[in-house]
C-alpha positions in Angstrom: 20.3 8.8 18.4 16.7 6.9 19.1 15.6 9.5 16.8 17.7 8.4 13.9 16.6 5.0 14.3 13.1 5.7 14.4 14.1 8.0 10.9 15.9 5.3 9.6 13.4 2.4 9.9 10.6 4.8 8.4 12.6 5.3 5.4 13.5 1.7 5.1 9.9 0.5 5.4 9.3 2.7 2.8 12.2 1.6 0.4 10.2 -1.5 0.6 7.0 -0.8 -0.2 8.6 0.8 -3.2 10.2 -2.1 -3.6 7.4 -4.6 -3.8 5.1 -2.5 -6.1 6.4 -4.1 -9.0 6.3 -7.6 -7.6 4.2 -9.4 -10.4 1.4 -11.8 -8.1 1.3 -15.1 -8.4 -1.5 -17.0 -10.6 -4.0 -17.9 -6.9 -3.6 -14.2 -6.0 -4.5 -12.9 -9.4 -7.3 -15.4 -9.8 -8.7 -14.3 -6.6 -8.2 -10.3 -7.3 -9.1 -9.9 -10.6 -13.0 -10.9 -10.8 -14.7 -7.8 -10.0 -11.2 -5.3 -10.3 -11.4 -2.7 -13.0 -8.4 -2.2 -15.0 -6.9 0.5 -17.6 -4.1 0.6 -20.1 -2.8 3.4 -22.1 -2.6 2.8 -26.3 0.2 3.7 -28.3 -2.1 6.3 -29.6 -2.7 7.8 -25.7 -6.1 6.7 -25.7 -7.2 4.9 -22.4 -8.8 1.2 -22.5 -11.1 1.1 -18.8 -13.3 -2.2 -18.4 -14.5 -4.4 -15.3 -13.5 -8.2 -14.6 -17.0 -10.4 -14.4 -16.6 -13.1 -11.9 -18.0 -15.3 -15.3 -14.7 -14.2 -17.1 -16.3 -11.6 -19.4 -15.8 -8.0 -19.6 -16.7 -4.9 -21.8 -14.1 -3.0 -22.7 -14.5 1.0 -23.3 -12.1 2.4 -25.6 -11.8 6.5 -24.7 -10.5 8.3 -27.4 -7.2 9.8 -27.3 -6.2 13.8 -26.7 -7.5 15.6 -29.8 -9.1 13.2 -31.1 -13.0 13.1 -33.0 -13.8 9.8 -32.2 -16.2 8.8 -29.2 -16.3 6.3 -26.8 -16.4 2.6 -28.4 -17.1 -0.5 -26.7 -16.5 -4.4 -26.8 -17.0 -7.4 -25.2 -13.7 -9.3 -24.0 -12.6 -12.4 -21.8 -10.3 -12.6 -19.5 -8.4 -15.7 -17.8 -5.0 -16.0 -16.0 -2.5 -18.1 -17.5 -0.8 -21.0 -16.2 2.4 -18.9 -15.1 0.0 -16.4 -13.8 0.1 -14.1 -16.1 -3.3 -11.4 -16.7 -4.6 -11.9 -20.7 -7.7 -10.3 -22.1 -9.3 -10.9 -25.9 -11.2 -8.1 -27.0 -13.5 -8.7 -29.8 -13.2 -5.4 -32.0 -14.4 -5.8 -35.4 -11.4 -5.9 -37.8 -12.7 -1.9 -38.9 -11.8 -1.4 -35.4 -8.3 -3.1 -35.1 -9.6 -6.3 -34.1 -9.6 -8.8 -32.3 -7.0 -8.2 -30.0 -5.4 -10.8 -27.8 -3.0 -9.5 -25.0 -1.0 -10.7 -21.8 0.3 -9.0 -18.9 2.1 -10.0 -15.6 -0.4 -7.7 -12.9 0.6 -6.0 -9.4 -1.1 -4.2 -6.8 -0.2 -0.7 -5.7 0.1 0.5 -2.4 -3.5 1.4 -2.5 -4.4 -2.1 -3.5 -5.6 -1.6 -7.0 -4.4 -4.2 -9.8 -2.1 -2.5 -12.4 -0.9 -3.8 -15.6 3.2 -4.5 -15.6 4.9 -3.5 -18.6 
């Protein structure tokens, strides 16, 4: 019986952390995570967007090309704030060539590991 209860509380703790992964943070939390966290989001094309929050609210973002794709790696410099209701937003300055510029929000979480992530 102790057994079971030990079983059951494990699984329940870990219900919860499930749970809270997608718990967006609050505008103080994300202004105190973000400067210094690198980020990543996928493109409707599959290729990856990786840059680095600056404590000065600038970043460079690297644009890594897709799967079969010729292009190389491509980079521009961005800002980032946190809105009012706490939401994560990033302008990137592409050149218009390059699909540019590109304004964006995002509600943000932290996994289990701790690392910011992007809520769709």
């Amino acid at each position: 019986m102790r057994a079971l209860i030990v079983l059951l509380t494990g699984c329940l703790i870990q219900v919860s952390a499930l749970a809270d992964e997608d718990v967006a943070l609050t505008r103080e939390e994300a202004l105190s995570m973000v400067p210094g966290a690198t980020m990543s989001r996928i493109g409707q094309n599959g290729g990856i967007r990786e840059w680095t929050n600056d404590a000065d609210g600038t970043a460079t973002v690297s644009r890594l090309p897709g799967p079969g794709s010729k292009q190389g790696v491509r980079k521009a410099q961005a800002r980032w704030s946190i809105s009012d209701d706490g939401r994560y937003c990033l302008d990137e300055d592409w050149s218009t060539a390059q699909g540019g510029p590109v304004h964006w929000c995002s509600r943000v979480a932290r996994d289990p590991d701790g690392k910011l992530r992007l809520l769709r």
